[in-house]
C-alpha positions as CSV (number, residue, x, y, z in Angstrom):
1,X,0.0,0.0,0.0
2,X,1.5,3.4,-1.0
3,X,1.9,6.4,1.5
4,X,-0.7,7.6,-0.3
5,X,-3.5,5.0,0.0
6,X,-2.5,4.8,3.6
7,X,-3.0,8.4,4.0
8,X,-6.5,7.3,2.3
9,X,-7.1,4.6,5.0
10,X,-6.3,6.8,7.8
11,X,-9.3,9.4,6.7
12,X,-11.4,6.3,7.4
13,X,-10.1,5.8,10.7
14,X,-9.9,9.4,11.7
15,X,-14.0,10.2,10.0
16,X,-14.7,7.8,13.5
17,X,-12.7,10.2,15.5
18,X,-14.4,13.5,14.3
19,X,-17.8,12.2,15.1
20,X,-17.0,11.3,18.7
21,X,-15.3,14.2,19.4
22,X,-17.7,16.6,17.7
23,X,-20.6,15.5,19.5
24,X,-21.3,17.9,22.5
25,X,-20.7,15.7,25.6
26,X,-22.2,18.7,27.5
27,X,-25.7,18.5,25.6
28,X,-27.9,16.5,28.6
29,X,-27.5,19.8,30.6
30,X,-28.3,22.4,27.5
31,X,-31.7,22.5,28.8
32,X,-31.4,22.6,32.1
33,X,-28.4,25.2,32.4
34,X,-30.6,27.4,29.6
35,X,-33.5,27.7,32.6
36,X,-31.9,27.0,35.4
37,X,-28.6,29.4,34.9
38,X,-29.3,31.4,32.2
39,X,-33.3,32.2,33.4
40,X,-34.5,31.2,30.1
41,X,-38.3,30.1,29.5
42,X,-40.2,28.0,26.7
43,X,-40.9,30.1,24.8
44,X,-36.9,31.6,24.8
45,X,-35.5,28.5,24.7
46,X,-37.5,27.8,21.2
47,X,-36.2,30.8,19.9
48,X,-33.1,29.9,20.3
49,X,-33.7,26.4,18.6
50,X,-35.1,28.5,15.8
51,X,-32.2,30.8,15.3
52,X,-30.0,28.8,15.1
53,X,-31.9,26.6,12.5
54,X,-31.2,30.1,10.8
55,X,-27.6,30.2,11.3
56,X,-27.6,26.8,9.6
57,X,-30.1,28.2,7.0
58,X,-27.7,31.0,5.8
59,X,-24.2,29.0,6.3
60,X,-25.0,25.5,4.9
61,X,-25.6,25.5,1.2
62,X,-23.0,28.4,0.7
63,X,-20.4,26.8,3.6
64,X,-20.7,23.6,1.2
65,X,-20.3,24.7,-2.0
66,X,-17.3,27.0,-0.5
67,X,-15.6,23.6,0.7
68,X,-16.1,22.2,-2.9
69,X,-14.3,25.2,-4.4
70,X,-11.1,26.0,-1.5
71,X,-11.0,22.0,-0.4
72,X,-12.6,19.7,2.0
73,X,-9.9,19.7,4.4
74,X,-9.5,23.6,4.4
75,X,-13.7,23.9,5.2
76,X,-13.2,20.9,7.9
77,X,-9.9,22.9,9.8
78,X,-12.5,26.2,9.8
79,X,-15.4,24.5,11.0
80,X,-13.8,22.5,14.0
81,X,-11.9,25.8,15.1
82,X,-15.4,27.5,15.5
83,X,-17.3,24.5,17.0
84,X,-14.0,24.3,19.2
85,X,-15.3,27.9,20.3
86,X,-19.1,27.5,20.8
87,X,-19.1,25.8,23.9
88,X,-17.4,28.8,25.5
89,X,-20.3,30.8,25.0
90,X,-22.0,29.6,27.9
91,X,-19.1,30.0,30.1
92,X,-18.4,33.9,29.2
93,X,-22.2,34.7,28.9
94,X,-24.2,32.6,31.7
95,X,-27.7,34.3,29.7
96,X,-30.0,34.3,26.5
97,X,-26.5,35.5,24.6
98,X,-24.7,32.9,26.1
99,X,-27.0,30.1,25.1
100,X,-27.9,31.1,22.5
101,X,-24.4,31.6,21.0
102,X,-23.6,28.7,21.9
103,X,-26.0,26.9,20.2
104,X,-25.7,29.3,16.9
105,X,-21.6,28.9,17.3
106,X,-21.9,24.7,17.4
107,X,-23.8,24.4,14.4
108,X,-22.6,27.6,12.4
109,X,-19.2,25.6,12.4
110,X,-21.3,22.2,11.8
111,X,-22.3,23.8,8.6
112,X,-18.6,23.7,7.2
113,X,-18.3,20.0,7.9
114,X,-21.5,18.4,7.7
115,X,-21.8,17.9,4.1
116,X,-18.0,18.0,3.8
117,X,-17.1,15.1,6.2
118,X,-19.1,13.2,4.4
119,X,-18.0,14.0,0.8
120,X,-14.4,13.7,2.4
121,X,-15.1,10.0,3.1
122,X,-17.1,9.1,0.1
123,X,-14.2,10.4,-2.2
124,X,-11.6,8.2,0.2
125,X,-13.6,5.3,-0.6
126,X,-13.8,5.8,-4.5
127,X,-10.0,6.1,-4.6
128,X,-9.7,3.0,-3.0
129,X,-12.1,1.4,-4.9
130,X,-14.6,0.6,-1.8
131,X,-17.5,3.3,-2.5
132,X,-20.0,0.2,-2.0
133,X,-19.1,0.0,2.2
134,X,-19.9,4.0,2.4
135,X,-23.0,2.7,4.3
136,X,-21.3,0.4,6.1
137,X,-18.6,1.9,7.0
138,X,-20.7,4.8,8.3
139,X,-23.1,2.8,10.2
140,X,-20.0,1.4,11.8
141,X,-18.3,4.8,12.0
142,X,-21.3,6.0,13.6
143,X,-21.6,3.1,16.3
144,X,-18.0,3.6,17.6
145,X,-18.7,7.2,18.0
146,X,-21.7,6.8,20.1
147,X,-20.1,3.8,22.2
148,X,-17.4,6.8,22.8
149,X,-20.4,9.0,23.6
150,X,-21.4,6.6,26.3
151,X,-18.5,7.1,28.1
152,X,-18.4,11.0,27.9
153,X,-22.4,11.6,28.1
154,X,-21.9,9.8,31.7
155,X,-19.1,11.4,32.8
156,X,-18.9,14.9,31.7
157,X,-22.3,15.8,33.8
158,X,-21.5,14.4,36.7
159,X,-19.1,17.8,36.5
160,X,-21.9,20.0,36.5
161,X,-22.8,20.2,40.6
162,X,-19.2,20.9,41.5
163,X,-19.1,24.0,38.9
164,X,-21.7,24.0,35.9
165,X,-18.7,26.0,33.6
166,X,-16.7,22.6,33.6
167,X,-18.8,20.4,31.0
168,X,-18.8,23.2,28.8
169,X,-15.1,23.3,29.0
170,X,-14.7,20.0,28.9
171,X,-16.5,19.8,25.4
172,X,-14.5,22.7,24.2
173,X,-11.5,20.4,24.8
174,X,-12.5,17.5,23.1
175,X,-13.5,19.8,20.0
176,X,-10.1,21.1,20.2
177,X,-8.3,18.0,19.5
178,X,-11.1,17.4,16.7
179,X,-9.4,20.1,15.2
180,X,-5.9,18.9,15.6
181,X,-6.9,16.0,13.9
182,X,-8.0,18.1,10.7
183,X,-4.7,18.8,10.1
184,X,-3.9,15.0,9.6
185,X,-6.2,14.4,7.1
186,X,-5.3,13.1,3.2
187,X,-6.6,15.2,0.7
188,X,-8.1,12.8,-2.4
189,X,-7.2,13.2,-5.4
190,X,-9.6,12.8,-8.5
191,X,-10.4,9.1,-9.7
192,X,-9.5,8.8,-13.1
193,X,-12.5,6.5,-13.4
194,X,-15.3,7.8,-15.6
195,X,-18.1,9.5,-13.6
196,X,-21.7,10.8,-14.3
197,X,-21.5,14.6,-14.3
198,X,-23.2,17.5,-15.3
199,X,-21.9,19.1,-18.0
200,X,-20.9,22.3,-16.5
201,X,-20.2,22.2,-13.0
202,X,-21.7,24.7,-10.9
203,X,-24.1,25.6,-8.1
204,X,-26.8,26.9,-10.2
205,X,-26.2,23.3,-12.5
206,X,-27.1,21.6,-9.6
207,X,-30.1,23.4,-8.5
208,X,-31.4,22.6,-12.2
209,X,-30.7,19.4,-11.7
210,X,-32.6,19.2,-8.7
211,X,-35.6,20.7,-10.9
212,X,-35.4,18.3,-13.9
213,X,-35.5,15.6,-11.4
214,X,-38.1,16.8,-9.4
215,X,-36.3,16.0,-6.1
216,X,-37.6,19.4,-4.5
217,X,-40.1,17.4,-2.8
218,X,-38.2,14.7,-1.5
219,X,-36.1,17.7,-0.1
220,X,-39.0,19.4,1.4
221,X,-39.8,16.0,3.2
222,X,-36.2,14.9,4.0
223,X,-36.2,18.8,5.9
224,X,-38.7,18.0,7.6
225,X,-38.1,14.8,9.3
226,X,-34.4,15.5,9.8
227,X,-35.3,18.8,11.4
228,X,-37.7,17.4,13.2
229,X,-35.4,14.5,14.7
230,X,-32.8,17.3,15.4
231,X,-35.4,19.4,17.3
232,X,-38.4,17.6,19.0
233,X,-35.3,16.4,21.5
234,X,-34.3,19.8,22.7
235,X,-37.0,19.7,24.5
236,X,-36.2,16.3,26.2
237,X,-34.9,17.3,29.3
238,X,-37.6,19.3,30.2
239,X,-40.0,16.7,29.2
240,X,-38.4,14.3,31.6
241,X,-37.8,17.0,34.6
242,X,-42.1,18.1,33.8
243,X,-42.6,14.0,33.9
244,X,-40.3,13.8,37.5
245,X,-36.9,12.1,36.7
246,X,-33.7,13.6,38.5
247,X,-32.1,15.6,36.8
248,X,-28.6,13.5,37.7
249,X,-30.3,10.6,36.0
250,X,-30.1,12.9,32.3
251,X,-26.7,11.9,31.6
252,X,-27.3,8.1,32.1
253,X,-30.1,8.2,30.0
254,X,-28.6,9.5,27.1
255,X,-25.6,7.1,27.8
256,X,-28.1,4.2,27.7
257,X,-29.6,5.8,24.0
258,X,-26.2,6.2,22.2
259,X,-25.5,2.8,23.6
260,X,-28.6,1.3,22.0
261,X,-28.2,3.7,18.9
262,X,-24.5,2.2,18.9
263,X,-25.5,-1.3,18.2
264,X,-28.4,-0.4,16.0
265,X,-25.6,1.7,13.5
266,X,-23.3,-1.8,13.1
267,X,-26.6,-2.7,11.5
268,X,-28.4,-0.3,9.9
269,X,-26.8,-0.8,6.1
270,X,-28.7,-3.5,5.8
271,X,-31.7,-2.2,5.8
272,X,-30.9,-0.6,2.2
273,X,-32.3,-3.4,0.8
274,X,-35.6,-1.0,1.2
275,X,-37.0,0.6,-2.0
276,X,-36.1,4.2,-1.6
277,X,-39.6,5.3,-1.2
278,X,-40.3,2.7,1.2
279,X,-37.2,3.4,3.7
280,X,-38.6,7.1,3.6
281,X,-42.2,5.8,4.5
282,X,-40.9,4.0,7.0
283,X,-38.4,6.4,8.4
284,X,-41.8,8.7,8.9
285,X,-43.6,6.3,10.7
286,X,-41.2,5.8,13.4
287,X,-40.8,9.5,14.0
288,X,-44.6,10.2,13.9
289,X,-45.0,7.2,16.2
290,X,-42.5,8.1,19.1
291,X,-43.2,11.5,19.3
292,X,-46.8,10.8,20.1
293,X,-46.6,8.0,22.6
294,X,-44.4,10.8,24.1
295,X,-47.6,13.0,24.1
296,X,-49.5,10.3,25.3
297,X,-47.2,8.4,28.1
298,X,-46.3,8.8,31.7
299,X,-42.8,9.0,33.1
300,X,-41.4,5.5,32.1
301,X,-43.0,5.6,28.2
302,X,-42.1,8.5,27.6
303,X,-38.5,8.0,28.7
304,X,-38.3,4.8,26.5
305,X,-39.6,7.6,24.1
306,X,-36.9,9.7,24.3
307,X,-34.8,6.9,24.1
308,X,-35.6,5.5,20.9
309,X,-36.0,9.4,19.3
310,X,-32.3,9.5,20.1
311,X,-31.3,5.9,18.1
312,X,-33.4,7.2,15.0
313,X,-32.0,10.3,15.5
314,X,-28.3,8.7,15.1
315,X,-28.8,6.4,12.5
316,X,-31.8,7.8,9.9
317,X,-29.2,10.3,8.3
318,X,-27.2,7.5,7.4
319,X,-29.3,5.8,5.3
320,X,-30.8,9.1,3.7
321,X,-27.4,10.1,2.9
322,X,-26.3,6.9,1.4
323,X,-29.8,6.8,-1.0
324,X,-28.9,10.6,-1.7
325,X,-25.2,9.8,-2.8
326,X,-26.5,7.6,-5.5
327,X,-28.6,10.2,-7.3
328,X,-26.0,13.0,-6.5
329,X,-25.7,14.6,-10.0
330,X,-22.1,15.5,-9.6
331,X,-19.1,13.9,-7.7
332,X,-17.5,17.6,-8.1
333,X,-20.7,18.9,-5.9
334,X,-20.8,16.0,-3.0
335,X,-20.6,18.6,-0.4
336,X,-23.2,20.8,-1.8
337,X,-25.9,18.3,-2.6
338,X,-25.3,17.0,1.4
339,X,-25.5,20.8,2.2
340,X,-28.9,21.0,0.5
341,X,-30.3,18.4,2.9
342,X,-29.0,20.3,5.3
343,X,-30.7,23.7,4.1
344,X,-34.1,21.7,4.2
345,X,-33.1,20.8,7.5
346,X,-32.5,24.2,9.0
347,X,-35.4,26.0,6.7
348,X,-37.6,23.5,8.7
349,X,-35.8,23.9,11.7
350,X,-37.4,27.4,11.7
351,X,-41.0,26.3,12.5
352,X,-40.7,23.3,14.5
353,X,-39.2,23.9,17.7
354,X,-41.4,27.2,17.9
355,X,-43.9,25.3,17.2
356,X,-43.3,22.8,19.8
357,X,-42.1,25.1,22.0
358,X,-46.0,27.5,21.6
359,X,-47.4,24.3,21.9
360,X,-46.0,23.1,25.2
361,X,-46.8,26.2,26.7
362,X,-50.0,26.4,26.0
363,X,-51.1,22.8,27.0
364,X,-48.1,21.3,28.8
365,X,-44.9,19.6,27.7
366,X,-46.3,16.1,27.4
367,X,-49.6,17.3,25.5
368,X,-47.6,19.3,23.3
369,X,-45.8,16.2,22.0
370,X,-48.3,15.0,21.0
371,X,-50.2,17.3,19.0
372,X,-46.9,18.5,17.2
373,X,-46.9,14.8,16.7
374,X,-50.1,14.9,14.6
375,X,-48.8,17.6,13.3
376,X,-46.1,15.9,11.4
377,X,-48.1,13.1,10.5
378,X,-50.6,15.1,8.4
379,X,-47.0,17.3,7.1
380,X,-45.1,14.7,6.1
381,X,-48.0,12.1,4.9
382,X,-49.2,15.2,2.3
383,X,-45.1,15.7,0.9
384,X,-44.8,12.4,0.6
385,X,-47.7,11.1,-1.3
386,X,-46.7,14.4,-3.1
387,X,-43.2,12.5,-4.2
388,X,-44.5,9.5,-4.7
389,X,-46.8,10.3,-7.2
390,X,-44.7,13.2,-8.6
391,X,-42.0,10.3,-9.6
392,X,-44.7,7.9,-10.9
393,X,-45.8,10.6,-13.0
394,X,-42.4,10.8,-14.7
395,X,-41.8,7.2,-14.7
396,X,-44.8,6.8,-16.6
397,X,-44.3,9.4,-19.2
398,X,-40.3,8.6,-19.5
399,X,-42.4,5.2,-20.3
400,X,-44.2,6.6,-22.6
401,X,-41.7,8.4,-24.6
């Protein structure tokens, strides 16, 4: 194996790394230091879910097409130094500006390496000539990374009584030597294999592309069940402190959830044996479900709720971004086409925990689950009969061309 290749193997290895060490270890006491600490309400505490869907909104498709034009690596060195930063926000500001920098800093830098990461690995693969494991190789990527989030979801909280600024620093750390590790990374260079691509490369290419192929839709529902994974769990811990748990027990909890969504990631290529249309059906159905039984359960259901949001939280994105990677348009725009899930993500992201968040204060926490979880249901059952028979309609007349 040349230097080269092994420089290739070690971006494999080290993709594991960035996604244990960019997970915020300090996130089971968000919620609690926002109200507790910081005198945050509800209704603030949404708000601050919703701008930072915003700071995503404007960063991610132009943060991703910026790391397709000056270099993966480049965009995944920026975007660890300002996530590296974020979690000092609520050590310098203990208040709304703290909190909700914080939040805005961790995923304003996200936006630089979400997509990227991603594209990084996928183009690792293709050099070596293994692009057909990307699913399992993140599934497994993924389940090492939340067994290391076990360990540090358990530990790091158990900091906060002696001085609640120490998780926060803490997480800073272990974002710090995420960005050491940036600078380690091997750069791919272009397969000389023939690839589909559009004929001109560009942003503007791709959203055409997008058009032709009608996969505005799919976005629009992709947004919304990815934003809704991302958000309808801010609200968790508040949920389970309204329901009675300790709060001491939050940690452990979500120990015990990225243990469980851990051994359900060494698994989860296998389910791409699906029908594209059917994984997204069924993807639905699971978030629909689980968010009302949470609006409908008492302390122990609705903890096993939370539970179970977090595994599909962990693992749906890796199927949805493997089916997307097969229909990208462009290898030269890997990044970008990740970053426009990740748009319809944050333009979602908007609504929902507002949304949630008006609803749980007008009818309680646990009630509020559930009718944001009807909600969804009627959302994301209209866009996605919408899809379904937009693509049929196309099939058929491709057919009858």
């Amino acid at each position: 194996m040349s230097p080269y290749e092994r420089g290739l193997a070690w971006n494999i290895k080290g993709y594991t790394l960035f996604r244990t060490l960019n997970k915020r270890a300090y996130l089971p006491l968000i919620a609690v230091y926002a109200v507790s600490v910081a005198g945050l309400d509800l209704g603030q505490f949404g708000l601050v879910a919703s701008l930072t869907a915003l700071t995503s909104l404007v960063l991610e498709i132009p943060s991703g097409y910026l790391s397709d034009r000056i270099g993966h690596k480049k965009s995944l060195i920026l975007g660890c130094f300002i996530m590296a930063l974020s979690p000092l926000a609520y050590v310098i500001w203990p208040n709304f500006t703290g909190v909700l920098l914080g939040s805005a800093g961790y995923f304003g830098g996200y936006a630089f390496i979400s997509g990227t990461l991603d594209a990084f690995l996928h183009e690792s693969l293709l050099e070596l000539d293994r692009e057909k494991e990307y699913g399992r190789v993140v599934g497994r990527a993924q389940a090492v990374s939340l067994l290391g989030n076990v360990v540090l979801v358990s530990l790091v909280p158990l900091l906060y009584p002696l001085d609640h600024r120490l998780p926060f620093l803490v997480g800073s750390l272990l974002m710090t030597a995420s960005f050491c590790l940036s600078f380690f990374l091997t750069t791919p260079r272009r397969s000389k294999r023939e690839v589909a691509e559009l004929e001109s490369v560009s942003f503007m290419n791709l959203m055409r592309s997008l058009h032709v192929s009608r996969a505005h839709l799919l976005f629009l529902f992709l947004g919304v069940t990815g934003a809704a994974s991302d958000k309808v769990p801010e609200f968790r811990e508040i949920y389970l402190q309204v329901q009675g748990m300790p709060v001491i027990y939050f940690g452990f909890l979500l120990a015990i959830s990225s243990l469980i969504a851990a051994l359900a990631s060494f698994n989860i290529h296998k389910l791409e044996f699906l029908p594209e249309r059917a994984y997204y059906g069924l993807s639905a159905a699971v978030l629909v479900s689980l968010t009302i039984l949470a609006g409908i359960g008492g302390l122990w259901l609705g903890a096993a709720c939370m539970i179970l949001l977090v595994v599909y939280n962990r693992n749906e994105i890796t199927l949805t971004q493997s089916y997307l990677l097969r229909r990208c348009p462009t290898r030269e725009l890997k990044a970008t086409y990740l970053s426009t899930l990740a748009f319809a993500k944050a333009l979602n992201g908007l609504w929902i925990p507002l949304a949630l968040g008006y609803l749980a204060s007008a009818y309680g926490i646990r009630a509020g689950y559930g009718y944001f979880g009807v909600i969804l249901f009627v959302l994301t059952g209209i866009v996605l009969l919408g899809y379904s028979r937009q693509k049929s309609m196309r099939k058929a007349s491709l057919s009858f061309d």
